[in-house]
Structure formats: structure tokens, C-alpha cells
N, C-alpha and C positions, 0 to 999 in steps of 0.2 A: 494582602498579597506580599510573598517575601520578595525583597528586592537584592537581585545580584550584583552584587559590587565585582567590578572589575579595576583589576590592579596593574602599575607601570604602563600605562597606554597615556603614550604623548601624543596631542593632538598639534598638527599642522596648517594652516589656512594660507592657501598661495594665490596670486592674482595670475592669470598665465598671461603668453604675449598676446589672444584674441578677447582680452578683457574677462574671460570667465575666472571664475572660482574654484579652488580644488581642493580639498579637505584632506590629508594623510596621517595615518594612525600607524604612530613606530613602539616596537617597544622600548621602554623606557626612553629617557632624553639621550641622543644620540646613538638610540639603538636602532637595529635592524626595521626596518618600512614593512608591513603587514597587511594594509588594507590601502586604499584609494578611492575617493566616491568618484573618481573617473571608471573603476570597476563594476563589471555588471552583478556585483555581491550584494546584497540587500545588504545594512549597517543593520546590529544587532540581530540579524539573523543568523541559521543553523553554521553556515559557512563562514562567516565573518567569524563564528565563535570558534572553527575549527582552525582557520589560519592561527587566530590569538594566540590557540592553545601550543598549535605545532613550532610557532616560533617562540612561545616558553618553555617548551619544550627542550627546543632548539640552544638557547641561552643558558637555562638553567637544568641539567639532569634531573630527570623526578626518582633520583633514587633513594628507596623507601615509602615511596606513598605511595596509593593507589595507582596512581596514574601512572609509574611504571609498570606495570600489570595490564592495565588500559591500552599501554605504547604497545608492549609487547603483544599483545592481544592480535593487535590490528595488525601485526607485521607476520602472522605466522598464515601457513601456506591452507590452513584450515576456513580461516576468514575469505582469504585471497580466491577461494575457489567460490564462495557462494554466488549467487547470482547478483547484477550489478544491481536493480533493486533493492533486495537483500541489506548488501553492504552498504545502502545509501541508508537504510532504513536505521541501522544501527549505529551509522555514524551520527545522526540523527537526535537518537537518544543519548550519545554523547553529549555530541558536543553543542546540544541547545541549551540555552540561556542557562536553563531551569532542567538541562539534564544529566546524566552519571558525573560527568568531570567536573561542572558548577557545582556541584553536592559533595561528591566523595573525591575526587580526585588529587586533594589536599591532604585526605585521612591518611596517616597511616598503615601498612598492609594491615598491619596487627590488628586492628580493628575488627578485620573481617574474618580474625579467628575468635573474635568477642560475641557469646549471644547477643548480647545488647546491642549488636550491628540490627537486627532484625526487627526491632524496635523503632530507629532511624528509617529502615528502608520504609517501613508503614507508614508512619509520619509523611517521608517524603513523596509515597501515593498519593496519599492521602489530598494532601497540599497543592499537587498535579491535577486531581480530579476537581476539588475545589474552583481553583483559578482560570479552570478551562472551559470552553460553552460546548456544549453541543455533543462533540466526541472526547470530552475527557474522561470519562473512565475507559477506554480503550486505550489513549494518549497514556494515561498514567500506567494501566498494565501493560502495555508493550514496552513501558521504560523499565519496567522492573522486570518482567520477562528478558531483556535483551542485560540489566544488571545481572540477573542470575545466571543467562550464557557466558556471561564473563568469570564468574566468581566459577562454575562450572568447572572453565576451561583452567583457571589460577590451580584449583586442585587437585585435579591431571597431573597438570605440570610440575606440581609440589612447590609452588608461591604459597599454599595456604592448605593447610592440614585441618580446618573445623569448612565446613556449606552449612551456613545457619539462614539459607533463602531458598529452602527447598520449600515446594509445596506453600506457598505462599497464596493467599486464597483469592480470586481475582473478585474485581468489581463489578465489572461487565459479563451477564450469561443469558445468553440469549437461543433457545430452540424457534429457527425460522424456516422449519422446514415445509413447514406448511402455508406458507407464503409466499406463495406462486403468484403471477400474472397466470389469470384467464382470458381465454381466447375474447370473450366478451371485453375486457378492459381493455385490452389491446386496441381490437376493434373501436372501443368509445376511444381512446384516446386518439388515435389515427384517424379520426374520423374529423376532427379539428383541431391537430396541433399542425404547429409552422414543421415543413416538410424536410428543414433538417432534424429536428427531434422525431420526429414520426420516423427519418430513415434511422436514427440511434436506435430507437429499442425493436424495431424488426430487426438491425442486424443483432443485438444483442440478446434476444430473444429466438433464433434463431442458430447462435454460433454456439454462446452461452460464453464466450468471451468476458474477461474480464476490463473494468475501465481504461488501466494500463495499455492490453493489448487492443482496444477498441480504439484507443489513442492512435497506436502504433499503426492499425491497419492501413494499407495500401495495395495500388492495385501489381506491385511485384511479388504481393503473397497471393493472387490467384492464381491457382493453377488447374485449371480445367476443368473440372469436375468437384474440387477441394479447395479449400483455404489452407495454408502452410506455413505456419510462422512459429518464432522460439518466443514460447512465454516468456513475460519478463517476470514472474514471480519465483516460477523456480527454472526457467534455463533450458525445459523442454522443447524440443520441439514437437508441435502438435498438427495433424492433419484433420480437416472436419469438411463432411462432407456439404456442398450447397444443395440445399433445399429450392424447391420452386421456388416460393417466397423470397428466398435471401437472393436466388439469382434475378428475379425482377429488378429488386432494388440494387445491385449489383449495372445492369443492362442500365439504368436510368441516371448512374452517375455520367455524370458530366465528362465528353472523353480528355477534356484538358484538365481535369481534377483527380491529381496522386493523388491523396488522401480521400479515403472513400467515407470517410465521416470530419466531416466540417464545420461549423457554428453558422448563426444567422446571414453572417456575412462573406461566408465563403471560403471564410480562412481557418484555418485549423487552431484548434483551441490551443491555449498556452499550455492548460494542468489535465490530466487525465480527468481528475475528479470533477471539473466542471462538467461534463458531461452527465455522471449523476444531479448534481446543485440546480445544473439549468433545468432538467428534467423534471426534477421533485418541484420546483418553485413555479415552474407550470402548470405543473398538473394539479398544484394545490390549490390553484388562483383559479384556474379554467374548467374541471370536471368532479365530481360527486367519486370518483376511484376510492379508495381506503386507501388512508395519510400513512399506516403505515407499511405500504407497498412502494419499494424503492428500485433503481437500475438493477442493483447487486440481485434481486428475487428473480430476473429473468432465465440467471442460468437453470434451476428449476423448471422450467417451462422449457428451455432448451434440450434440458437433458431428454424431455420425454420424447423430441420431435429428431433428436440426433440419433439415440436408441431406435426410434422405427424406422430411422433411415437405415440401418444396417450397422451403427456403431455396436461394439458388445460392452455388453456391463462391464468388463476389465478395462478396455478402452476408457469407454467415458466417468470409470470412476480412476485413470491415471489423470486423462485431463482436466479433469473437474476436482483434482486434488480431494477427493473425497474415499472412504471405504466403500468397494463392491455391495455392501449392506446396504450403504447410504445411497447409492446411486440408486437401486432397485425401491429402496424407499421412497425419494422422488419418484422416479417412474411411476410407481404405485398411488399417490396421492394426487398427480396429476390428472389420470386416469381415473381415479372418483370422481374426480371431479365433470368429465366429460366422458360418463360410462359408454354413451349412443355412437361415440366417435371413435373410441381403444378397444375394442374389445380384441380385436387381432394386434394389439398393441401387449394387453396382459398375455395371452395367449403364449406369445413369443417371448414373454419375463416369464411365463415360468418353465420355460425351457434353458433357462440363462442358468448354469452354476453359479451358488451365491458365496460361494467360500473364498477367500483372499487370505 
């Protein structure tokens, strides 16, 4: 595993006047104060790395390296608009331990007009996917995905006259399209999970909502007949209708509980993604379902149950971030799969124009 040296960070250890301990990291001795473990910053996390960077930033102009490209990057009105997800995701690949400005941000631009840049970037996939459990090869394509929107943007703007990170071949390819929750799984699973995960994946099977906005949901986004909320992935905002189903479980929330999806104990989860972790780690231990059926396959199963609600393929292949192709191709798969139940379900896909 490569290890990142971090440089000029002076460390501080203060006793305060209530007997506690305080840790401060300045840069260089006598330089500017950057971090504090009185802060609610994780130490050697994504944010702690971005303070470091913006206060060398700060101190030292990174004119000529990468990172002035980087700086500049992040300050144009192109970035500023994307969705705040989005730009958290990429700040992200920044400025982790182990991401764009720990690697390249020292290089000079020049570099990035050098093929032999593309040789590096692979290496440092590569070395990503490696050192990571679980989701690294997504970890590591999204870092270079989110390097190549940089390099992209550099020459545009005429900082770099060679893109030697085109088409870069990813790690991670996966067709899941046919990996749906069935009505039957559903059923086994709801039949004995703890009945706040039981309400997770009806509403998420149902909504076809994503983790993020499953996080976010509350009861200020019902609106009578629809749910109404601005996805956090790209900034939409989406209307979707309530089904029987979603409005039971809707009726059965607790009326002193904003958050309509809540963990074991009432409280609203810290991270979106627990919500899938807790889910899969139960159903792995608890029921015979297929290990590789996960939260994220619900919207599939959504899609077919929002479509015979009255959604149109153009609708739910905008909110569903997918091609009008792709939407009718769930629809269609789902529907094989419970031919005795869709049949007025097909019926009405093929009356749906498929062209986008």
C-alpha cells in the first residue's frame, strides 16, 4: 500500500482550562491553523485533506502544476452549478488521501501534454482498486472519470493542448438489468425483517428513489396524491405518484416522526448508504433471497409499478436517469417475470413511444 506523506503540518497539543486535550494542525511552524480535533472533521479524512490543500494553496501559489488547474477548475461557474452531491463527489476524488491532488497535483501541467501521463493514470487505478475492499474498482473509476473531467475542462480552456485520458477502459461493468426484486422476495423478506427495514424497501421499491433521496425523505415532501422532492443526484425535481402500498406505509408512520425512514432505533441514519449495508447484512444472515440482489435493484421493480401507475416512459426514464429504451426494458423484464399479473401492464408499453 503506497503511503502519502504529507508535508509542513505542525502539530499542536494544548491542555485547555476544563482539563481536556486539544490537538492543532498549522501549516508549517508558525503558519496559518488548519484543522482542530475540537472539529467535527474526521483527521486524515476527505475534508481534513481539502482544508490542508486550500491552506497550501493559500500560502504557496501552485503556479505551474497541476493543482493550479485543479484550483481553477473548482472556481469556474461550470463546477458551481452541478448538483451539491455532485461537487462533493468530486471534491472527493480530489482531495482524498489517495486522490487527484495527493498523485498529480505536484506534476507539472506539462505532463498532461506527455502520453506517458496515461501510463501513470493506469498505475494509479490501478493501485486504488488494489488497496480498496469491496467498491474499489468503482472508487478507483470514478477517480479517474472525475481526473479526466478535469483534464477535459484544462483543454477547453487552452491550459493543455494534448487529452491523453480519453477513453480509458474502466474496471468495473456490470449489466443489472435483470435484477429485480420479485414480488415473492419482497414478500419473504417483509414477512420477517425488523419493521424499520421492511418500511426501507417497500418505500424503495415503490418510489424507486434513490439511497441519497431515501435518506432525505420526509413528511414536507408529501403532497397528497405524490411525493415531491429535488433529487440530490442531479438537482431535479421529481413528482411520483403513491401507490396503495407506499401510502399504507406512509399512514403507519409515526405522526411525531419527520423522517419517514428511520433505523432500529428511531433515529435517522447518519449516511445514506447505511441503509443499503444494513439491508443486505440482514437479509444475508436472515433469508435464502440471492446475495446478489441489493437496495439499488428496487428501482427496477419501481419502475414497473410507477409506469402502471400512469407515469409515461419519458417521465420515468427522466427520473430514473435512464434511456426511454432502458425504462421500457425494465418494464418489460419485470413483467416476464409475473406474466398472470401485467398483462394490461404490456398492453399499455406498447403503446408508449420508445424513441428519445
Amino acid at each position: 500500500m503506497t503511503k502519502v506523506t504529507i508535508k509542513h503540518i505542525h502539530k499542536v497539543r494544548k491542555k485547555l482550562a476544563n482539563g481536556k486535550y486539544v490537538e492543532y494542525h498549522y501549516l508549517y511552524r508558525g503558519g496559518a491553523r488548519f484543522w482542530s480535533s475540537s472539529d467535527k472533521v474526521q483527521l486524515g479524512g476527505p475534508v481534513y485533506f481539502q482544508l490542508y490543500q486550500e491552506a497550501l494553496q493559500e500560502a504557496s501559489p501552485a503556479k505551474g502544476i497541476f493543482r493550479e488547474i485543479i484550483i481553477a477548475f473548482l472556481d469556474t461557474p461550470e463546477f458551481k452549478k452541478l448538483a451539491i452531491r455532485t461537487q462533493s463527489d468530486v471534491k472527493n476524488s480530489i482531495f482524498h488521501k489517495k486522490g487527484i491532488d495527493a498523485k498529480f497535483g505536484d506534476a507539472p501541467i506539462q505532463a498532461f501534454n506527455d502520453p506517458r501521463i496515461r501510463k501513470q493514470v493506469y498505475a494509479w487505478r490501478d493501485n486504488i482498486a488494489k488497496a480498496s475492499n469491496g467498491d474499489g474498482f468503482v472508487q478507483a473509476d470514478t477517480r479517474v472519470g472525475h481526473l479526466a473531467q478535469i483534464v477535459t475542462w484544462a483543454l477547453d480552456r487552452g491550459w493543455l493542448i494534448q487529452h491523453h485520458l480519453q477513453k480509458i477502459k474502466k474496471l468495473y461493468s456490470s449489466d443489472r438489468s435483470e435484477i429485480i426484486w420479485t414480488e415473492e422476495e419482497i414478500n419473504e423478506f417483509c414477512a420477517i425483517a425488523p419493521l424499520w427495514l421492511k418500511r426501507v424497501l417497500i418505500v424503495a421499491t415503490e418510489t424507486g428513489l434513490r439511497p441519497g433521496d431515501l435518506h432525505q425523505l420526509n413528511r414536507s415532501h408529501i403532497k397528497d396524491t405524490r411525493i415531491v422532492l429535488r433529487a440530490q443526484k442531479n438537482g431535479r425535481m421529481v413528482s411520483i405518484p403513491i401507490t396503495n402500498k407506499l401510502r399504507k406505509t406512509l399512514d403507519e408512520t409515526p405522526s411525531d416522526q419527520f423522517q419517514i425512514l428511520v433505523g432500529a432505533r428511531g433515529n435517522p441514519l447518519k449516511k445514506a448508504n447505511q441503509f443499503g449495508q444494513k439491508l443486505g447484512e440482514w437479509k444475508k444472515n436472515h433469508t435464502n433471497i440471492r446475495p446478489e440482489l441489493h437496495l439499488y435493484d428496487a428501482r427496477g421493480t419501481a419502475a414497473t409499478k410507477l409506469f402502471a401507475a400512469g407515469v409515461s416512459l419519458s417521465d420515468l426514464a427522466l427520473f430514473m436517469g435512464w434511456s426511454v429504451q432502458h425504462a421500457a426494458k425494465m418494464v418489460e423484464i419485470y413483467c416476464s417475470l409475473h406474466p398472470q399479473d401485467n398483462d394490461h401492464v404490456l398492453i399499455k408499453l406498447q403503446q408508449e413511444p420508445k424513441s428519445s
